[in-house]
C-alpha positions as CSV (number, residue, x, y, z in Angstrom):
1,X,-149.4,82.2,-63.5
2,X,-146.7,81.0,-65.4
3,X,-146.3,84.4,-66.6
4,X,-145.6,85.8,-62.6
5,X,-143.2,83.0,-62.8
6,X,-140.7,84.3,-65.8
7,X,-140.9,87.9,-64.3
8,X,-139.9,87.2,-60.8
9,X,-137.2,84.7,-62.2
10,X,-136.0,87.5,-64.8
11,X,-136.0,90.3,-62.0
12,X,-134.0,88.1,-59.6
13,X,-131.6,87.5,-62.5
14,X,-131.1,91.5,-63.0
15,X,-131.0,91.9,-59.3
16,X,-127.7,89.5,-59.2
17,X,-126.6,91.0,-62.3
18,X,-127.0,94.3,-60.7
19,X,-125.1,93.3,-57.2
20,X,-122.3,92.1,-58.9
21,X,-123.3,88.4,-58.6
22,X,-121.7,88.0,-62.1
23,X,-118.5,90.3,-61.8
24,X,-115.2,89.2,-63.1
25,X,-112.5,87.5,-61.3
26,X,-109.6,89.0,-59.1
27,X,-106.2,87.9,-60.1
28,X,-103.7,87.6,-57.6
29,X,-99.6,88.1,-57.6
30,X,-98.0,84.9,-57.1
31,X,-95.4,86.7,-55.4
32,X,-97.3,87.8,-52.3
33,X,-100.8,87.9,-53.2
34,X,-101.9,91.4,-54.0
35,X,-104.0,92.4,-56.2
36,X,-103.2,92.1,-60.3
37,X,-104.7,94.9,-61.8
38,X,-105.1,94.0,-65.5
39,X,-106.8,96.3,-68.1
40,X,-110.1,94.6,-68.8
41,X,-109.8,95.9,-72.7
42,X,-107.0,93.6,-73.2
43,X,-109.8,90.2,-72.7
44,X,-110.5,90.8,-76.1
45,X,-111.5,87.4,-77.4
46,X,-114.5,85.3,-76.8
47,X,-112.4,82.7,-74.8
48,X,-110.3,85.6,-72.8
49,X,-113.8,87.0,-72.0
50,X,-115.0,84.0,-70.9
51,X,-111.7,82.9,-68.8
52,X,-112.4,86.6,-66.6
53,X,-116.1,86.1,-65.8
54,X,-115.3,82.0,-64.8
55,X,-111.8,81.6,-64.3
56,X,-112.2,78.9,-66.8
57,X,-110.2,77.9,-69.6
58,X,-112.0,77.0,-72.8
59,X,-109.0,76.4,-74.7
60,X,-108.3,73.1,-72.6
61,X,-108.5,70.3,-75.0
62,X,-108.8,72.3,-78.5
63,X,-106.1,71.3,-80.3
64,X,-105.3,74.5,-82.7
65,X,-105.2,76.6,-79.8
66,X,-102.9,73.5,-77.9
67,X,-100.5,74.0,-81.4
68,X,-100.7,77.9,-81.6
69,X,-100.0,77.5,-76.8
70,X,-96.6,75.2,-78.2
71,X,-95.5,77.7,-80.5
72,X,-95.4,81.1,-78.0
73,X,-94.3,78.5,-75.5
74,X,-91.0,78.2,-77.4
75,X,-90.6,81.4,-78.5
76,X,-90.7,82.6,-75.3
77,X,-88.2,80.6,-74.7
78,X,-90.3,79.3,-71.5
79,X,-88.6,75.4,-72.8
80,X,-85.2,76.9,-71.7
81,X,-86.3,76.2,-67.7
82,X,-89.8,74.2,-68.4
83,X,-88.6,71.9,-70.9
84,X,-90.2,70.9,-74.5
85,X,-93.2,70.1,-73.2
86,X,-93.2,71.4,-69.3
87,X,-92.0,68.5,-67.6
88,X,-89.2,70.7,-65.5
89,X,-85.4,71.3,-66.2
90,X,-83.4,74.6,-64.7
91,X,-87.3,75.5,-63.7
92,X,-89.9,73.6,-62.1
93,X,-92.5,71.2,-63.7
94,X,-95.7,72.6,-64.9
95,X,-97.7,69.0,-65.4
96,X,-97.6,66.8,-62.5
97,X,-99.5,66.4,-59.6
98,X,-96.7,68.5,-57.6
99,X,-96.3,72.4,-58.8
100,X,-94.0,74.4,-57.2
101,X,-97.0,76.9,-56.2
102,X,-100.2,74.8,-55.6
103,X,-102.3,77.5,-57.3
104,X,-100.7,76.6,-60.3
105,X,-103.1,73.9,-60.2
106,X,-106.1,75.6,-61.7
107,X,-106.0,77.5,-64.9
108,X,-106.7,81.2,-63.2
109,X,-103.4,80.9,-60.9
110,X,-101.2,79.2,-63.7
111,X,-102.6,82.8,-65.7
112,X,-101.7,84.8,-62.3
113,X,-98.4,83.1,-62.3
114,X,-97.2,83.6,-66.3
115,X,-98.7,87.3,-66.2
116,X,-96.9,88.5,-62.9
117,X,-93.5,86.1,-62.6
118,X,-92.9,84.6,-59.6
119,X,-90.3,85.0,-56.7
120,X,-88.3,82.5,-57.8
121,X,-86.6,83.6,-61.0
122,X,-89.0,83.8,-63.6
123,X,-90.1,87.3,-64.7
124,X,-93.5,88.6,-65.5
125,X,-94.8,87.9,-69.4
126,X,-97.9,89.7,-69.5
127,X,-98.4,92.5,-72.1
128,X,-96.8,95.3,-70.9
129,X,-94.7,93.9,-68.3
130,X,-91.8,92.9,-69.9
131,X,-91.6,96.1,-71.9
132,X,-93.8,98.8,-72.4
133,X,-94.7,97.1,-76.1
134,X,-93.9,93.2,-75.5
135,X,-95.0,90.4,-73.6
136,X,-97.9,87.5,-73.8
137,X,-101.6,88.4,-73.9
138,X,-104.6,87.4,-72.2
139,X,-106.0,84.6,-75.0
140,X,-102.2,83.7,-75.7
141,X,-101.4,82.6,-72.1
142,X,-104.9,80.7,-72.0
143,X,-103.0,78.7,-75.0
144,X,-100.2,78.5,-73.6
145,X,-101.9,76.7,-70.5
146,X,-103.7,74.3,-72.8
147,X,-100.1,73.5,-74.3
148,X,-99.3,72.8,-70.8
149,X,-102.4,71.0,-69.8
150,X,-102.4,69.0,-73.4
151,X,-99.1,67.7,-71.6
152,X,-100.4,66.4,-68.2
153,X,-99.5,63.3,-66.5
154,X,-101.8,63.2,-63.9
155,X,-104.5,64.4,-66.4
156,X,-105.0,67.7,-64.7
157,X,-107.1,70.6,-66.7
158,X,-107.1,73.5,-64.4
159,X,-110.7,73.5,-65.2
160,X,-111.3,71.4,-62.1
C-alpha cells in the first residue's frame, strides 16, 4: 500500500515537472513591461539559481554577501543618485515603504529594475547592457538588493 502511495506521489511530481509546474520566472522591463530576455547561463551560482526558479532572494540577511552588495553599490556609483545606503538623493529611495515603481517592492522587480534601467534616468546595469563586456551580474545584483534590503526602514525584504 504504502508502496502505491510513493509511486503515484513521485509520478505526479514528474508530471508537474514535466508541464512546466517548476519553470523559471519571467522578468519584466520596468520600462513598459515586456519581456526581459536574460541568458539563463549567466544564473551561475547556487543563490542566482535559486532567485530564477522562486523569485527569491537568499542573500537577504547574509551579511558577506550584504558587505560584497555595498561594495558594487558604490562602485557603480549607484550612491551618486541613491545615497550611501539607498535612502534617495538626485534619485529616488530604495528602502521605504514608498518606491518610485511599487514592483520594486519585492526582490524579482527590484532585479527587473537594476538589470533593464528605468524610464526615469537610470540606465540598464545588467551584464551586457551597459557595454558589450561590462555591467552587474545575476548573483551581484541579488547582493546588491540585500545591501539595499540590509538598509530598510520599514523592514522590507523583498522576500515577502
Amino acid at each position: 500500500m504504502l508502496g502505491n502511495t510513493f509511486k503515484s506521489a513521485l509520478l505526479i511530481s514528474l508530471m508537474a515537472f514535466a508541464t512546466g509546474a517548476m519553470a523559471d520566472i519571467t522578468f519584466s522591463a520596468t520600462q513598459d513591461g515586456s519581456t526581459i530576455n536574460i541568458d539563463k547561463a549567466m544564473f551561475d551560482t547556487d543563490a542566482s539559481k535559486e532567485f530564477l526558479a522562486t523569485g527569491k532572494n537568499p542573500y537577504i540577511g547574509n551579511e558577506e554577501a550584504i558587505k560584497k552588495g555595498k561594495k558594487i553599490f558604490n562602485l557603480y556609483s549607484c550612491v551618486a543618485c541613491h545615497g550611501g545606503k539607498g535612502e534617495g538623493a538626485v534619485g529616488p529611495g530604495l528602502i521605504g515603504a514608498n518606491f518610485r515603481y511599487a514592483k520594486d517592492a519585492t526582490n524579482k522587480g527590484m532585479f527587473e529594475t537594476i538589470w533593464h534601467g528605468t524610464n526615469g534616468g537610470m540606465g540598464a546595469k545588467g551584464f551586457g547592457l551597459m557595454a558589450p563586456d561590462d555591467g552587474i551580474k545575476p548573483d551581484e545584483v541579488l547582493k546588491v538588493i540585500a545591501f539595499i534590503r540590509s538598509n530598510s526602514n520599514v523592514g522590507t525584504t523583498g522576500n515577502e
